[in-house]
N, CA, C and O atoms as a CHARMM CRD file, in Angstrom:
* protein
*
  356
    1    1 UNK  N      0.84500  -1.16800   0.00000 PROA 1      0.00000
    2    1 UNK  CA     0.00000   0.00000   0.00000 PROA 1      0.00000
    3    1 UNK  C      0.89600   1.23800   0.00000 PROA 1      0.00000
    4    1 UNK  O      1.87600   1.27700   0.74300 PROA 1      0.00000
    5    2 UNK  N      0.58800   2.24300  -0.80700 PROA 2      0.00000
    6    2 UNK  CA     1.52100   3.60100  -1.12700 PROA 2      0.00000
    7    2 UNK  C      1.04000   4.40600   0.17700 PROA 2      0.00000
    8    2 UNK  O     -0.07700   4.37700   0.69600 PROA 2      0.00000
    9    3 UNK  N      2.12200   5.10000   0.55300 PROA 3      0.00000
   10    3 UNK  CA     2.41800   5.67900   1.91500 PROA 3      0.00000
   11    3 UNK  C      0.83000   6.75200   1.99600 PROA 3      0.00000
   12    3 UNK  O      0.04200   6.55000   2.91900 PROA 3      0.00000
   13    4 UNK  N      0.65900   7.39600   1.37100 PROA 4      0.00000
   14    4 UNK  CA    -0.35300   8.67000   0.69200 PROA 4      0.00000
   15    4 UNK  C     -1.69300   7.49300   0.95200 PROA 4      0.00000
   16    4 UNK  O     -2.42400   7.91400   1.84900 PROA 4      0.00000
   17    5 UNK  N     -2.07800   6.40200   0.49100 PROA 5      0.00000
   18    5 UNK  CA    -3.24200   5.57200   0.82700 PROA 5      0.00000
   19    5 UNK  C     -3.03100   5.52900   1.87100 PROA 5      0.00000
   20    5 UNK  O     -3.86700   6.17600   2.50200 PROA 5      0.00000
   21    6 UNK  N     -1.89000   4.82300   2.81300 PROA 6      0.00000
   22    6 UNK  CA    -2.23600   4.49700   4.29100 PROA 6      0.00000
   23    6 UNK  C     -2.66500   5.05800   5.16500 PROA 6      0.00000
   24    6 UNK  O     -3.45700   4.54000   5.95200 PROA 6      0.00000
   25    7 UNK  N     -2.20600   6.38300   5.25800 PROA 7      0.00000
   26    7 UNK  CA    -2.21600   7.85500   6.01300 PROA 7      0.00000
   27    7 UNK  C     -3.68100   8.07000   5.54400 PROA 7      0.00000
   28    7 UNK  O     -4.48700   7.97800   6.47000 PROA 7      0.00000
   29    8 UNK  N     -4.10200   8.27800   4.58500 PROA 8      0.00000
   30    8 UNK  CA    -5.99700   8.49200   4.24600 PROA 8      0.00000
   31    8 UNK  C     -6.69900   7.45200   4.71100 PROA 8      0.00000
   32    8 UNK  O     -7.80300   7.67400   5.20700 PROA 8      0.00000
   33    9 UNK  N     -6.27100   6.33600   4.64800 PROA 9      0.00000
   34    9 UNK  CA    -7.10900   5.20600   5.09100 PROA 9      0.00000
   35    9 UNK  C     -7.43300   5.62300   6.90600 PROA 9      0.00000
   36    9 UNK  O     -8.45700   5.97300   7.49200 PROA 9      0.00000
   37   10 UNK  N     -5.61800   5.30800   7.49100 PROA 10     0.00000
   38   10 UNK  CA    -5.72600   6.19100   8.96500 PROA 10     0.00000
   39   10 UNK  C     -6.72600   7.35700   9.69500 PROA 10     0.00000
   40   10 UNK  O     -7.15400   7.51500  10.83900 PROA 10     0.00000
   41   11 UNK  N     -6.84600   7.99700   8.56500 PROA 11     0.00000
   42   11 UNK  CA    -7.91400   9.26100   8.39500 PROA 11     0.00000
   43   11 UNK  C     -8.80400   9.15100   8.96500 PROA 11     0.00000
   44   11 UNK  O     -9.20800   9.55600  10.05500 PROA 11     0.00000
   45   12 UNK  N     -9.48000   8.03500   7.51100 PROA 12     0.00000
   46   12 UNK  CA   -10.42300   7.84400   7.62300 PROA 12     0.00000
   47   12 UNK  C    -11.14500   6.89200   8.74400 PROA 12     0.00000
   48   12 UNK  O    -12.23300   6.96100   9.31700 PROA 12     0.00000
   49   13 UNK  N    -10.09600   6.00900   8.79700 PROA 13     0.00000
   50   13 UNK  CA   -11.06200   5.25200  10.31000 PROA 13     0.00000
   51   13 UNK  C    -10.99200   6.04300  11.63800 PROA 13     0.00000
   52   13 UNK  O    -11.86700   5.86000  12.48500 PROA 13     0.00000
   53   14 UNK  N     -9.81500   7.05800  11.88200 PROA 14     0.00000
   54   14 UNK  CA   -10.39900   7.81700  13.02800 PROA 14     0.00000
   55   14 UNK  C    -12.04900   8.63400  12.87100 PROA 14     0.00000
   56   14 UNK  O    -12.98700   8.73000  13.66300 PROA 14     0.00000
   57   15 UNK  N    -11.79100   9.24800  11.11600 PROA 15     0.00000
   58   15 UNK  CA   -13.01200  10.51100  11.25200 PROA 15     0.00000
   59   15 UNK  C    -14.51600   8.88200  11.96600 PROA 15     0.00000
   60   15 UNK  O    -15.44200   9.04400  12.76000 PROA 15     0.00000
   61   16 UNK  N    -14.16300   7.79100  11.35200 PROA 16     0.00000
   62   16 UNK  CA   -15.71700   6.98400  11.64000 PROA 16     0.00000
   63   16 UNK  C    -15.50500   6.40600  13.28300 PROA 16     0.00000
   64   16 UNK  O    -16.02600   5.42300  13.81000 PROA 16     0.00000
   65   17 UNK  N    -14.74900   7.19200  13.73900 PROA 17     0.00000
   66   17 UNK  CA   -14.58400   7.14700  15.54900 PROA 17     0.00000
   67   17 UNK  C    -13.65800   5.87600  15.64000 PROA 17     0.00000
   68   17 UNK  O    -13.90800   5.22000  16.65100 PROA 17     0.00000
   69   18 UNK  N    -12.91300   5.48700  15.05700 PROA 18     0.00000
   70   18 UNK  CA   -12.12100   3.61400  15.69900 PROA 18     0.00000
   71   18 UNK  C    -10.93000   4.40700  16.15000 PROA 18     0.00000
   72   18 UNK  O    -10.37500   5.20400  15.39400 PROA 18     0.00000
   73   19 UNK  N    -10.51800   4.17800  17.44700 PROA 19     0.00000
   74   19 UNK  CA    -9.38300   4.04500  18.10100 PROA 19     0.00000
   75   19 UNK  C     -8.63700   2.98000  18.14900 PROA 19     0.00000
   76   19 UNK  O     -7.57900   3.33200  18.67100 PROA 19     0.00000
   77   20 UNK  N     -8.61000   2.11300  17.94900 PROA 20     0.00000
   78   20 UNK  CA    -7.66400   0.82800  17.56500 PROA 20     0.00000
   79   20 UNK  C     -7.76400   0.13200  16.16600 PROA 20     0.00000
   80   20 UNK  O     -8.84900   0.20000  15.58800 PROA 20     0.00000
   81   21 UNK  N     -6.72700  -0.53100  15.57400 PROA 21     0.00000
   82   21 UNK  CA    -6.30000  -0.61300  14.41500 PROA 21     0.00000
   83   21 UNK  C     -5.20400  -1.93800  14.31400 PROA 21     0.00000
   84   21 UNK  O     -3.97900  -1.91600  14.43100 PROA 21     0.00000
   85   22 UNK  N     -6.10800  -3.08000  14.05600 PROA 22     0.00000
   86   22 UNK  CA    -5.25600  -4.47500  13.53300 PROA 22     0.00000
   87   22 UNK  C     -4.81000  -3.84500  11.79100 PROA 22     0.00000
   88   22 UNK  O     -5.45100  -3.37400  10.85200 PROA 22     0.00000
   89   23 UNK  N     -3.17200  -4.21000  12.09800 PROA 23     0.00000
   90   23 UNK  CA    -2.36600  -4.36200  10.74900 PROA 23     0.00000
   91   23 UNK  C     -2.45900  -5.05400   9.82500 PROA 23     0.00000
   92   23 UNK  O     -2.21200  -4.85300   8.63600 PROA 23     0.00000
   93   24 UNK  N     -2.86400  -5.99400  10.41000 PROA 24     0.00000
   94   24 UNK  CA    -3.23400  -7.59300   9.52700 PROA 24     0.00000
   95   24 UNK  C     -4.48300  -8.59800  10.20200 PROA 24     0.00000
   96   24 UNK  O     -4.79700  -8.92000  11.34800 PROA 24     0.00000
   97   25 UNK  N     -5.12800  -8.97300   8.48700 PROA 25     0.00000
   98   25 UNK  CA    -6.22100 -10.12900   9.22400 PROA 25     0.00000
   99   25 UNK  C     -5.21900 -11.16900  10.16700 PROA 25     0.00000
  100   25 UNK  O     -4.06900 -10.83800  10.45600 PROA 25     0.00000
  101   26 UNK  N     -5.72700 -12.25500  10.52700 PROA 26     0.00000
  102   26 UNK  CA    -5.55700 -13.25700  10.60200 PROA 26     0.00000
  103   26 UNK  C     -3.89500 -14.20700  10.21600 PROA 26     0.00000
  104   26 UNK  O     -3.05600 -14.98900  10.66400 PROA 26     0.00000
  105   27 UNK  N     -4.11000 -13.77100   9.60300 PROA 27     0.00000
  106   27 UNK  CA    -3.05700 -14.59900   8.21300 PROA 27     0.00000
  107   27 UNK  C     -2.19700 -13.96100   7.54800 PROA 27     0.00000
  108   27 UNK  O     -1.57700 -14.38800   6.57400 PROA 27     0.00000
  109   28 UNK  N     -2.07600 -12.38400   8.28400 PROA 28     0.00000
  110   28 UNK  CA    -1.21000 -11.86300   7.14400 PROA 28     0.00000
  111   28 UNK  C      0.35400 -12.16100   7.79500 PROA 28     0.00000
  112   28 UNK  O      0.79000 -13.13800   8.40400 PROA 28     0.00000
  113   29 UNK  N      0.85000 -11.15800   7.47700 PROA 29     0.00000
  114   29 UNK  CA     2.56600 -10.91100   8.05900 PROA 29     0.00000
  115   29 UNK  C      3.10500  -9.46600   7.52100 PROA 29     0.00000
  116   29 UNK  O      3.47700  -8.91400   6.48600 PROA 29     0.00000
  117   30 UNK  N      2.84400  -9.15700   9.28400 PROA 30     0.00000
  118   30 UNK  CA     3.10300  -7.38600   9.09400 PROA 30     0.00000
  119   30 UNK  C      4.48500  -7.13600   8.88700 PROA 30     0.00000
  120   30 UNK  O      4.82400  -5.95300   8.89200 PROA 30     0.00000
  121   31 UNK  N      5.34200  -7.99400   8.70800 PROA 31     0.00000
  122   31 UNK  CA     7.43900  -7.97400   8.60700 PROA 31     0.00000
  123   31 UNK  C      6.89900  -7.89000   7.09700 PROA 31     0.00000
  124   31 UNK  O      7.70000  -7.16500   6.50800 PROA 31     0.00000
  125   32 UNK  N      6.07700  -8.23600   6.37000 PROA 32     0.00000
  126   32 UNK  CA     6.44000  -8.79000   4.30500 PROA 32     0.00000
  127   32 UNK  C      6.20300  -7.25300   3.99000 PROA 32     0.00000
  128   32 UNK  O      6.41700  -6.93300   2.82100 PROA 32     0.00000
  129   33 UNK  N      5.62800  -5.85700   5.20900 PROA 33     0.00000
  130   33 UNK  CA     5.59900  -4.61900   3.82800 PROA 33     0.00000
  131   33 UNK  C      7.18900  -3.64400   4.22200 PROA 33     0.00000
  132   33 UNK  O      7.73300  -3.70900   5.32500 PROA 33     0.00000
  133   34 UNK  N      7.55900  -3.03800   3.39200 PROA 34     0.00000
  134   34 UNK  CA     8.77100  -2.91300   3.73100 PROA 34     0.00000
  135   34 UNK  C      9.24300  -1.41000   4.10700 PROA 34     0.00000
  136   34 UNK  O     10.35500  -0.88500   4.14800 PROA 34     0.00000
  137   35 UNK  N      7.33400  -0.71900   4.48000 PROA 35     0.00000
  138   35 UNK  CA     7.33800  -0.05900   5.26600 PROA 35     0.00000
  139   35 UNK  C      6.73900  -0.03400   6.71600 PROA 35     0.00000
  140   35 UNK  O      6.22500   0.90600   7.32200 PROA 35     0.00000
  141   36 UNK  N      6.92000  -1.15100   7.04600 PROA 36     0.00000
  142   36 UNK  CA     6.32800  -1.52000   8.60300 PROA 36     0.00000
  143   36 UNK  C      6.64400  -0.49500   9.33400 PROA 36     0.00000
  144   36 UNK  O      5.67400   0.17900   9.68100 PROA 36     0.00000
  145   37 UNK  N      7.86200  -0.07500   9.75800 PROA 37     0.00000
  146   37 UNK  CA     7.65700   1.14400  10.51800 PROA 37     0.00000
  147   37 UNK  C      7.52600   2.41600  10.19300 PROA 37     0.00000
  148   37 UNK  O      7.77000   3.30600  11.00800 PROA 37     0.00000
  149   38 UNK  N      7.20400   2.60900   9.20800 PROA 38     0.00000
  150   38 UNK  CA     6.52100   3.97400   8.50400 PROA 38     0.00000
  151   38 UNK  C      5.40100   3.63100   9.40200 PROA 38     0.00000
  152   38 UNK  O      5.16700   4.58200  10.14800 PROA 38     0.00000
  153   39 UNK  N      4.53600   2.51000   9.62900 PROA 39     0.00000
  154   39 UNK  CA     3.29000   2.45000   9.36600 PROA 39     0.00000
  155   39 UNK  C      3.12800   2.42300  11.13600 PROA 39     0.00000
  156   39 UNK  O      1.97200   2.67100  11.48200 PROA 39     0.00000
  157   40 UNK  N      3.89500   2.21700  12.05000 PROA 40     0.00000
  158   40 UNK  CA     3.94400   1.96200  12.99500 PROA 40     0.00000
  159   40 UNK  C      4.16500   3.58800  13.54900 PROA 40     0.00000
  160   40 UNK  O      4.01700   3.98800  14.70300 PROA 40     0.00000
  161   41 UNK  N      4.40700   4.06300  12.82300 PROA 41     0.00000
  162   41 UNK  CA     4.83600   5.87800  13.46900 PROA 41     0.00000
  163   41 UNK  C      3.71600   6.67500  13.25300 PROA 41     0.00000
  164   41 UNK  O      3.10200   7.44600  13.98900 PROA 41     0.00000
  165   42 UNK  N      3.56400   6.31000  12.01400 PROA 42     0.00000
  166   42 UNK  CA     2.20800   6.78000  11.72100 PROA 42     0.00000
  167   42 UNK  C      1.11300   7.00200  12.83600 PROA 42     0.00000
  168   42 UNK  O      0.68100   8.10900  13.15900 PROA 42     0.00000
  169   43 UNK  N      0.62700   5.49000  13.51500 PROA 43     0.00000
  170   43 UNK  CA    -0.24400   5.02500  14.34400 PROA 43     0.00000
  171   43 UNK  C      0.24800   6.06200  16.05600 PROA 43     0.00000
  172   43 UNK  O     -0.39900   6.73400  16.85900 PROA 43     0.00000
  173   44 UNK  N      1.60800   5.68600  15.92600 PROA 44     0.00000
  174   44 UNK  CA     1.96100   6.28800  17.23300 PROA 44     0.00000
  175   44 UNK  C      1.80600   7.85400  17.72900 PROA 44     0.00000
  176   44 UNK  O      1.58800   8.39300  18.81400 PROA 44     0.00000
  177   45 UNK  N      2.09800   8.44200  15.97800 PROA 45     0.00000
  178   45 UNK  CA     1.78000  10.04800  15.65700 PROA 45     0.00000
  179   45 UNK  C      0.53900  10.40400  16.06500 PROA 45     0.00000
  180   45 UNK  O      0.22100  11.36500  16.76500 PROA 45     0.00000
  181   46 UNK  N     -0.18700   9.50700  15.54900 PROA 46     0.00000
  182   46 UNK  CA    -2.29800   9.41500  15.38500 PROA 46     0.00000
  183   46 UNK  C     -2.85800   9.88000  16.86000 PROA 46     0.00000
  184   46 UNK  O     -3.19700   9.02700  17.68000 PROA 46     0.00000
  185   47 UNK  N     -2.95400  11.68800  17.22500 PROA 47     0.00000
  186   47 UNK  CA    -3.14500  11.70500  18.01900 PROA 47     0.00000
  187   47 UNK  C     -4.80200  10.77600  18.92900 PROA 47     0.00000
  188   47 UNK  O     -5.02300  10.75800  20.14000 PROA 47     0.00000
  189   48 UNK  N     -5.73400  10.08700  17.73100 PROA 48     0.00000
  190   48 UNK  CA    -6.95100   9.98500  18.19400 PROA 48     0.00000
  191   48 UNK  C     -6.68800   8.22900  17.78900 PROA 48     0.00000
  192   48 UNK  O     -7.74800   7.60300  17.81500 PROA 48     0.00000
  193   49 UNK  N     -5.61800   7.49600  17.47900 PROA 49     0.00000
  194   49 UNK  CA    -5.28600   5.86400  17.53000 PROA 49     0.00000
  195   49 UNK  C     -4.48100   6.12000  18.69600 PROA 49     0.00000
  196   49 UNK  O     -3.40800   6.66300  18.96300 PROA 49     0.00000
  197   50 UNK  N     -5.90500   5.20300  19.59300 PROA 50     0.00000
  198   50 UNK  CA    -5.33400   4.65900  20.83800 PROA 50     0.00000
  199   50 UNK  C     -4.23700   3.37400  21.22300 PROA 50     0.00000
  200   50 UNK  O     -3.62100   3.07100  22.24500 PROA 50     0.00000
  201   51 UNK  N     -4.32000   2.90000  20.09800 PROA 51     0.00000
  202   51 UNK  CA    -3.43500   0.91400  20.23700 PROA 51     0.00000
  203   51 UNK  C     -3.93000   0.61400  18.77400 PROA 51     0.00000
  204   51 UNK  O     -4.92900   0.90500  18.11500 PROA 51     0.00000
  205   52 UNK  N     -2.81000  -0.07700  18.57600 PROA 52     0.00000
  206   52 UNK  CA    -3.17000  -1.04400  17.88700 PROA 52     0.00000
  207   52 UNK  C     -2.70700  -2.34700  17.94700 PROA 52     0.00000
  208   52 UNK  O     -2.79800  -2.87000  19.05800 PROA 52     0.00000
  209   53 UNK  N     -2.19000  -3.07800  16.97000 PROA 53     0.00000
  210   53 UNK  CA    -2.04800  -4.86300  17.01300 PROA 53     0.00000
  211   53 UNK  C     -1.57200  -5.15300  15.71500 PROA 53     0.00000
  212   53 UNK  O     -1.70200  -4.39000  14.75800 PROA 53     0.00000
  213   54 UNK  N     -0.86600  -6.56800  15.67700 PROA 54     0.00000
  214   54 UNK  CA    -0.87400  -7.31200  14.28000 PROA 54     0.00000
  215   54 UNK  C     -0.48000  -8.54300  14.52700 PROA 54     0.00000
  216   54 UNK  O      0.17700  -8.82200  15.53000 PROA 54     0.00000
  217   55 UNK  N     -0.78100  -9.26800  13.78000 PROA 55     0.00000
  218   55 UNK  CA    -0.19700 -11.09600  13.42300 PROA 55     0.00000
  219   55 UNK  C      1.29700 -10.93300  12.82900 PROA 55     0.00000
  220   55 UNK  O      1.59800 -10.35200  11.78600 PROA 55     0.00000
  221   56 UNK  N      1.90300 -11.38700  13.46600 PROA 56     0.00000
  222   56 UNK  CA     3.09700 -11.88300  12.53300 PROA 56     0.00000
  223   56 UNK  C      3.64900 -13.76300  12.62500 PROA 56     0.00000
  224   56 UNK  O      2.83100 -14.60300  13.00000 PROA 56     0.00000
  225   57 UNK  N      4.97500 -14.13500  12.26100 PROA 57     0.00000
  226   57 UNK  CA     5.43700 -15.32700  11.99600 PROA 57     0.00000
  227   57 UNK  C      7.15300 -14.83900  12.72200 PROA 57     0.00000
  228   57 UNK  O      8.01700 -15.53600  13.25500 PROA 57     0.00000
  229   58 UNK  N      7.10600 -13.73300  12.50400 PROA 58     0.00000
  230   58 UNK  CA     8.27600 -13.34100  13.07900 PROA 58     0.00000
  231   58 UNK  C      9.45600 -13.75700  12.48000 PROA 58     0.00000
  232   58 UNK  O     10.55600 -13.59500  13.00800 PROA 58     0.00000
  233   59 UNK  N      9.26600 -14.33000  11.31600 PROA 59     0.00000
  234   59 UNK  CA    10.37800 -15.21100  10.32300 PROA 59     0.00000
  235   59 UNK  C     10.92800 -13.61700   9.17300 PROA 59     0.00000
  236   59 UNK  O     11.96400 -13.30100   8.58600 PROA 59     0.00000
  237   60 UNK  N      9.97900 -13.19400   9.29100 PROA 60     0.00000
  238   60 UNK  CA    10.55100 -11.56900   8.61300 PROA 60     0.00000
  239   60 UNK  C     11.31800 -10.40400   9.08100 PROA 60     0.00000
  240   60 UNK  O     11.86000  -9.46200   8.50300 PROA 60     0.00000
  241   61 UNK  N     11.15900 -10.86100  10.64000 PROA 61     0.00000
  242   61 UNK  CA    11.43600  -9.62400  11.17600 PROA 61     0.00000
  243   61 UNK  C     12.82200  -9.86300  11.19300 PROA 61     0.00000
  244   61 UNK  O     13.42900 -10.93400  11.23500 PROA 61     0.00000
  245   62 UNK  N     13.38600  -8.26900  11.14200 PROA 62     0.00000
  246   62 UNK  CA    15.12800  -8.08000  11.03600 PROA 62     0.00000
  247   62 UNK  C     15.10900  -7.38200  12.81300 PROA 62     0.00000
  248   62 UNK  O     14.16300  -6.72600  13.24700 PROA 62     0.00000
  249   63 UNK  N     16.17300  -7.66700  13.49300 PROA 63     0.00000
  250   63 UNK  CA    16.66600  -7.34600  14.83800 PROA 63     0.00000
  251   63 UNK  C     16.17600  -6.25700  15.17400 PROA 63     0.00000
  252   63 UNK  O     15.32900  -6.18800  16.06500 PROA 63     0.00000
  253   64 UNK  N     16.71200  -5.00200  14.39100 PROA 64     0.00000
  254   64 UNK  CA    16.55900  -3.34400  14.08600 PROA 64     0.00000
  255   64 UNK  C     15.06900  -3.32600  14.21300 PROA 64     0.00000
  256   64 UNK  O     14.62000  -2.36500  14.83900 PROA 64     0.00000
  257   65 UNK  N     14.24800  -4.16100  13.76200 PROA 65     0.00000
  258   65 UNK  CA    12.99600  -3.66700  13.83500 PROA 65     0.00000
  259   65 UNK  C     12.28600  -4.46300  15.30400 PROA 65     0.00000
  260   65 UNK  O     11.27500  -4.00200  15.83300 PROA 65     0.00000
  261   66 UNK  N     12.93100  -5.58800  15.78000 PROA 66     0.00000
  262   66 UNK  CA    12.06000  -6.38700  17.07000 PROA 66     0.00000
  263   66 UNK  C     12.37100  -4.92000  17.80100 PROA 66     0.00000
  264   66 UNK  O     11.56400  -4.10000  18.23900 PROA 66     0.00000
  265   67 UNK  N     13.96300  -4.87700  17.77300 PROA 67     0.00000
  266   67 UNK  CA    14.01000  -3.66400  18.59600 PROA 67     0.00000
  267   67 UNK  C     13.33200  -2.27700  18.79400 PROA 67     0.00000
  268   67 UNK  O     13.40800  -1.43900  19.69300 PROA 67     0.00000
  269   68 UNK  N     12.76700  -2.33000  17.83800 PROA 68     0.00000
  270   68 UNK  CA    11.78800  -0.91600  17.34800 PROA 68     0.00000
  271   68 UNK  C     10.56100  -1.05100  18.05600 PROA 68     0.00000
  272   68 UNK  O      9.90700  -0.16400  18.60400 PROA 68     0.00000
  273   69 UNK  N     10.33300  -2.25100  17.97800 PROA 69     0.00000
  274   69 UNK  CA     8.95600  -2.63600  18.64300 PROA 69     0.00000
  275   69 UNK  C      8.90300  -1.98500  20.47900 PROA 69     0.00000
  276   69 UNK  O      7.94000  -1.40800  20.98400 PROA 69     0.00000
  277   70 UNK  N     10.29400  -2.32300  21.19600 PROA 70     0.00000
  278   70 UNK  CA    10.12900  -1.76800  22.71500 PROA 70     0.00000
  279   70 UNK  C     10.30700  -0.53300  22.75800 PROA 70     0.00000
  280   70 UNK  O     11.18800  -0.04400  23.46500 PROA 70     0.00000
  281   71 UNK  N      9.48600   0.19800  21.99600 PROA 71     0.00000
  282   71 UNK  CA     9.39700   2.08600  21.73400 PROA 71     0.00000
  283   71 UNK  C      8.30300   2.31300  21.49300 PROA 71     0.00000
  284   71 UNK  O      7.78600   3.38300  21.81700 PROA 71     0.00000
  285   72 UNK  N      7.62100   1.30400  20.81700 PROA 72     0.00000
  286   72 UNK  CA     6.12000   1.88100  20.43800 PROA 72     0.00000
  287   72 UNK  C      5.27500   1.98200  21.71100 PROA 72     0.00000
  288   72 UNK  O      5.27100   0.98700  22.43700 PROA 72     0.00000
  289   73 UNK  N      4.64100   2.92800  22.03600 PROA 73     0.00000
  290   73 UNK  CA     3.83700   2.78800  23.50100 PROA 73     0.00000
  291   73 UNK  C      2.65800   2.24100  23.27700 PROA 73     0.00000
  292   73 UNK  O      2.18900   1.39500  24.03800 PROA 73     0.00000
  293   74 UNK  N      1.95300   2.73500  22.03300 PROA 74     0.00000
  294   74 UNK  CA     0.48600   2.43300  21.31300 PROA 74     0.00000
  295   74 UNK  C      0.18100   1.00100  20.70500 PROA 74     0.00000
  296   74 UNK  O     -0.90700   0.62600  20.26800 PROA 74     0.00000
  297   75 UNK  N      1.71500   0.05900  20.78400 PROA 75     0.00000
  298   75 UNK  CA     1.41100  -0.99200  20.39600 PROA 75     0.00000
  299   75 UNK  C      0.93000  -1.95300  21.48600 PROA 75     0.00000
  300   75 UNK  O      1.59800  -2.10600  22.50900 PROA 75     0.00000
  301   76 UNK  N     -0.32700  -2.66200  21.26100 PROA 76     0.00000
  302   76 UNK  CA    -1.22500  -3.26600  22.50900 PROA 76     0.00000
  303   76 UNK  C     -0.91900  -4.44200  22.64100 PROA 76     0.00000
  304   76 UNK  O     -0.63000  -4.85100  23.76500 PROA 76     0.00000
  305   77 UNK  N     -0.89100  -5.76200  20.94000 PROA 77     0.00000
  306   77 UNK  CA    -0.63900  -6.79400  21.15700 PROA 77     0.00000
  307   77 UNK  C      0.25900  -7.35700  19.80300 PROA 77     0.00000
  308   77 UNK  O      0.12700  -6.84200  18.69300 PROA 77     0.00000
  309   78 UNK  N      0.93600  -8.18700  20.00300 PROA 78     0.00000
  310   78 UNK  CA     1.52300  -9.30700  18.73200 PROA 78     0.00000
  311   78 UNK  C      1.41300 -10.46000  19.20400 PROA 78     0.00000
  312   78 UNK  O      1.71800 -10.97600  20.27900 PROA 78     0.00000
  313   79 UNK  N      0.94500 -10.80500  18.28200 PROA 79     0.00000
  314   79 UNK  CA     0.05300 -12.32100  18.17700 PROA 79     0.00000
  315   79 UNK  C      1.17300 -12.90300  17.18400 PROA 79     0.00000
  316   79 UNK  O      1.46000 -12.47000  16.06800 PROA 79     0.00000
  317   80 UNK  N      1.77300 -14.06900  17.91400 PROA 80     0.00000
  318   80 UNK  CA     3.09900 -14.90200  17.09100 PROA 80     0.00000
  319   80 UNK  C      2.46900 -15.63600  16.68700 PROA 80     0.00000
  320   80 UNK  O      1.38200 -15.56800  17.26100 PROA 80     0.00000
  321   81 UNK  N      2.48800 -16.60300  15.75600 PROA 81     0.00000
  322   81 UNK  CA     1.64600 -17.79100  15.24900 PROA 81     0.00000
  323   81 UNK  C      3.32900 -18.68200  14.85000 PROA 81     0.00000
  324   81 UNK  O      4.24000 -18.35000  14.09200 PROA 81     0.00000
  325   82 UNK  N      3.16500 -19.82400  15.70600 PROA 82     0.00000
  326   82 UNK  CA     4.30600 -20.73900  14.91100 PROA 82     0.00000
  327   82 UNK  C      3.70500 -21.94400  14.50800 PROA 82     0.00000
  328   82 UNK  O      3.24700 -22.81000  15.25300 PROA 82     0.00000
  329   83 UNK  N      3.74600 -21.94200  12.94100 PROA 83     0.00000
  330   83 UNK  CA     2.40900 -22.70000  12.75300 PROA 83     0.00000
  331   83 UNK  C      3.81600 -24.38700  12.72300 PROA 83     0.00000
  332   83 UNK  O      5.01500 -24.62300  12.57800 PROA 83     0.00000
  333   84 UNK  N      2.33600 -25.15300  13.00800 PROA 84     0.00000
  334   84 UNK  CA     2.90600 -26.56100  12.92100 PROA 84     0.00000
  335   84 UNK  C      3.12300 -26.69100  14.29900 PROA 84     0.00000
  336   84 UNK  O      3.29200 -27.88700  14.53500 PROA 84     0.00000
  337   85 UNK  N      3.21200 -25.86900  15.53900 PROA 85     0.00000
  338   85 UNK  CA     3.92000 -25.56000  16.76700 PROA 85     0.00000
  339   85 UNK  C      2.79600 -25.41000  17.50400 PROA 85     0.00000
  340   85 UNK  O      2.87700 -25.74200  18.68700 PROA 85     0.00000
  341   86 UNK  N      1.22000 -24.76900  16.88200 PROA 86     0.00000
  342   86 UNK  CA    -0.11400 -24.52200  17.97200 PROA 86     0.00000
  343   86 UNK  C     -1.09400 -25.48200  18.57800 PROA 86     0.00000
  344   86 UNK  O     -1.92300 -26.30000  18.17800 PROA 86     0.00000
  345   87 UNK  N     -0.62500 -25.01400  19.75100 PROA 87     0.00000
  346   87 UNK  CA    -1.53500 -26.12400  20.60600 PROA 87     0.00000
  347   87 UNK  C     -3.12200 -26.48900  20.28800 PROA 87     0.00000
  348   87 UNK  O     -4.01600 -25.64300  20.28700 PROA 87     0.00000
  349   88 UNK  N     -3.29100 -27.73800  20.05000 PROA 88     0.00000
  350   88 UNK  CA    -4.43700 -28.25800  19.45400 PROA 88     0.00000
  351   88 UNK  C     -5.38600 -28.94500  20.73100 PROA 88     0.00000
  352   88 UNK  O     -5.16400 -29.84700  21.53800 PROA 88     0.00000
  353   89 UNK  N     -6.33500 -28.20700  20.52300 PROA 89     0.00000
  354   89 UNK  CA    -7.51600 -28.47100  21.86500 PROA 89     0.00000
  355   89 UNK  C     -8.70000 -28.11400  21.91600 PROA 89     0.00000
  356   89 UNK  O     -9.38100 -28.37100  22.90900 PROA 89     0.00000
């Protein structure tokens, strides 16, 4: 997604009142866009995005960026999925 869409999209779900904001369905992997932390500053900038969240695999992520992660204050949850590895019950 081009930087100029994300930021309008952002916009737009504050103007329809949402304070929180998943990066990814289910299934995605927020490490594959290769502006993840564009997109993460963005959110943190967003004076009216309270938290947000995303799925990852964590198989994308580079060091520089786990590390990026213990700065974000607005980030609420990461949901690891190690598939082949989830407890079945």
């Amino acid at each position: 997604m081009a930087d100029d869409l994300y930021d309008r999209v952002i916009k737009e779900v504050c103007d329809l009142g949402f304070e929180f904001v998943w990066l990814t369905p289910m299934l995605g992997e927020a490490f594959a866009d290769p502006n993840i932390m564009k997109r993460f500053t963005v959110l943190e900038e967003s004076p009216r995005i309270r938290g947000y969240a995303f799925y990852s695999n964590f198989i994308m992520a580079r060091k520089t960026q786990i590390e990026y992660l213990e700065r974000l204050a607005k980030l609420a949850s990461i949901h690891i999925s190690v598939y082949g590895f989830d407890e079945i019950g």
